[in-house]
C-alpha positions as CSV (number, residue, x, y, z in Angstrom):
1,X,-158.5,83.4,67.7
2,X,-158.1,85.8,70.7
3,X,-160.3,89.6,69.4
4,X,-158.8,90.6,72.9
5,X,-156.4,93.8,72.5
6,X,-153.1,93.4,73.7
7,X,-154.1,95.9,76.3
8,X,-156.3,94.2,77.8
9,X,-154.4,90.8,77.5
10,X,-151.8,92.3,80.0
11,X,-154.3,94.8,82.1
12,X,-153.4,93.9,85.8
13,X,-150.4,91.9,85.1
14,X,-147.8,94.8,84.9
15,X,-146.6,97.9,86.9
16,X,-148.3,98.3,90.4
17,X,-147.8,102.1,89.9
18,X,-145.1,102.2,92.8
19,X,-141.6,101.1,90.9
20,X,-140.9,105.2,90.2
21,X,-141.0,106.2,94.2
22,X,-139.2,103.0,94.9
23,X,-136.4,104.1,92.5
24,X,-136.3,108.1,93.9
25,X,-136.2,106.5,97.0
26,X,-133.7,104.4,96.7
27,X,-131.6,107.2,95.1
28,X,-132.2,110.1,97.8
29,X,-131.5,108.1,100.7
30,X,-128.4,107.0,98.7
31,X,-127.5,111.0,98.1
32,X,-128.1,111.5,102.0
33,X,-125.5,108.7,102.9
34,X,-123.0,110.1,100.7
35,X,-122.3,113.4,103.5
36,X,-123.7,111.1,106.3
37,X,-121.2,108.2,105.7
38,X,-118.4,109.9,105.2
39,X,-119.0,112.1,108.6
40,X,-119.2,108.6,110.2
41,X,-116.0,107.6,109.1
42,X,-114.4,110.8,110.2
43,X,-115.8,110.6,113.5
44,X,-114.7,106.8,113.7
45,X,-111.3,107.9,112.8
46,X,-111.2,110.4,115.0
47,X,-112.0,108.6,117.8
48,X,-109.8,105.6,116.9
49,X,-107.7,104.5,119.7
50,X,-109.8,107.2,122.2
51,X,-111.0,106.4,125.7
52,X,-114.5,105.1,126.5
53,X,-115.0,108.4,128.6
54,X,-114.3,110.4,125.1
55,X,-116.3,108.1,122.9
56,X,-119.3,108.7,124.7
57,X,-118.5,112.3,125.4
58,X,-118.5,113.2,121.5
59,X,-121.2,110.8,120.9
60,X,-123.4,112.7,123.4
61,X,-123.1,115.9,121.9
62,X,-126.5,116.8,121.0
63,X,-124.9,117.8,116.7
64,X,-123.3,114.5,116.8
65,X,-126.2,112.3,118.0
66,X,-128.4,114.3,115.4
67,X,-126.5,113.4,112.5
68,X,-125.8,110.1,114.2
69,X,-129.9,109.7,114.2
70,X,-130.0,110.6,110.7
71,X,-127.7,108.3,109.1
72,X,-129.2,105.5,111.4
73,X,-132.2,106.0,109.6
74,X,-131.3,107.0,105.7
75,X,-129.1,103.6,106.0
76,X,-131.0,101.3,107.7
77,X,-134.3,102.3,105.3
78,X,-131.8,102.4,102.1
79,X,-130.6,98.5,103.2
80,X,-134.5,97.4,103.0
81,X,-135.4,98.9,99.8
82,X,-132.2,97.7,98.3
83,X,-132.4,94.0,99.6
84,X,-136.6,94.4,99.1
85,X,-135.5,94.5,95.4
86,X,-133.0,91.8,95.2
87,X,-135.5,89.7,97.2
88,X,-138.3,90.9,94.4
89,X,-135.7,90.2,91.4
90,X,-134.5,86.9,92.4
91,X,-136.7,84.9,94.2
92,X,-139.0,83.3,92.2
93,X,-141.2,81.5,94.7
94,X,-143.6,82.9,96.2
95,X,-143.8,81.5,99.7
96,X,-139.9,82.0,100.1
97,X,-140.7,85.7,98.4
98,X,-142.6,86.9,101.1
99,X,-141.1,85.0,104.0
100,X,-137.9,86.7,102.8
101,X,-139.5,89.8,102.3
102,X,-141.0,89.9,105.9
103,X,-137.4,89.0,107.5
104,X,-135.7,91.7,105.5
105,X,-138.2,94.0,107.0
106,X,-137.6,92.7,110.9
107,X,-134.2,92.6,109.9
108,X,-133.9,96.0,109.1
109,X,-136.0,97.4,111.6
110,X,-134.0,95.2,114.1
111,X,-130.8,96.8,113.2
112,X,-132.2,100.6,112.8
113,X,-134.2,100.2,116.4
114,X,-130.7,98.8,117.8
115,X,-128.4,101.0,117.0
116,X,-131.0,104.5,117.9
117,X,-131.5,102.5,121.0
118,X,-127.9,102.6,122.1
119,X,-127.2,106.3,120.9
120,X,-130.0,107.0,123.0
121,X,-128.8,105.6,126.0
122,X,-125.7,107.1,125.7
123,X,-127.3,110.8,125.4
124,X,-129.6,110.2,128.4
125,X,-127.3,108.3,130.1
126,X,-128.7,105.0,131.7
C-alpha cells in the first residue's frame, strides 16, 4: 500500500513551468508574420519579372531592409519553436530527441543568419 499522496507521486514528473511562454510565443511571433508575410509577398510580386539593378535597389532601402530584418527573425524563431514541439511531441527517444532538437536549432539559426547575411550585403554593398 502506497500512504504517498497523489501529489507527491507525480511531484517533478510534470510541467517544467515554461509550456505557457512557449505557447504566447509561438502565438505572437505568428501574429507578427501575419503583416510581415504578406508585405513579403507584395514586394515579391512587385518585383516579379524586375531587373537585378531594381531588386537590389528596393531591397536596399533602409524601410524595406527593416521590415525585411524583422520578418527574417519572427519566422526563422516561429519555425524552431514550432518544429521544437513537434520534435518534443513525437519523438519518443531520447538520444534521437535531443540530437533532433540540437539540429533544429543549427538549422534554424543557419537559415535566420543566412538570409540577414545576404540583406546585409546588399545594403552595404560588398
Amino acid at each position: 500500500m502506497n500512504m504517498r499522496t497523489p501529489g507527491s507521486r507525480v511531484a517533478g514528473l510534470g510541467s517544467a513551468k515554461d509550456g505557457t511562454g512557449h505557447f504566447w510565443q509561438q502565438r505572437v511571433t505568428a501574429i507578427a508574420n501575419v503583416p510581415l508575410v504578406i508585405l513579403f509577398l507584395i514586394l515579391v510580386i512587385t518585383l516579379a519579372g524586375a531587373s537585378h539593378n531594381e531588386v537590389v535597389a528596393v531591397l536596399g532601402s533602409p524601410f524595406v531592409a527593416v521590415l525585411m530584418l524583422l520578418g527574417i527573425a519572427s519566422v526563422t524563431y516561429h519555425m524552431w519553436l514550432g518544429m521544437q514541439i513537434v520534435i518534443e511531441d513525437y519523438i519518443h527517444g531520447e538520444a534521437m530527441k535531443y540530437l533532433l532538437l540540437i539540429s533544429n536549432g543549427f538549422f534554424c539559426s543557419l537559415v535566420g543568419l543566412s538570409a540577414v547575411f545576404a540583406l546585409l550585403k546588399i545594403n552595404f554593398g560588398g
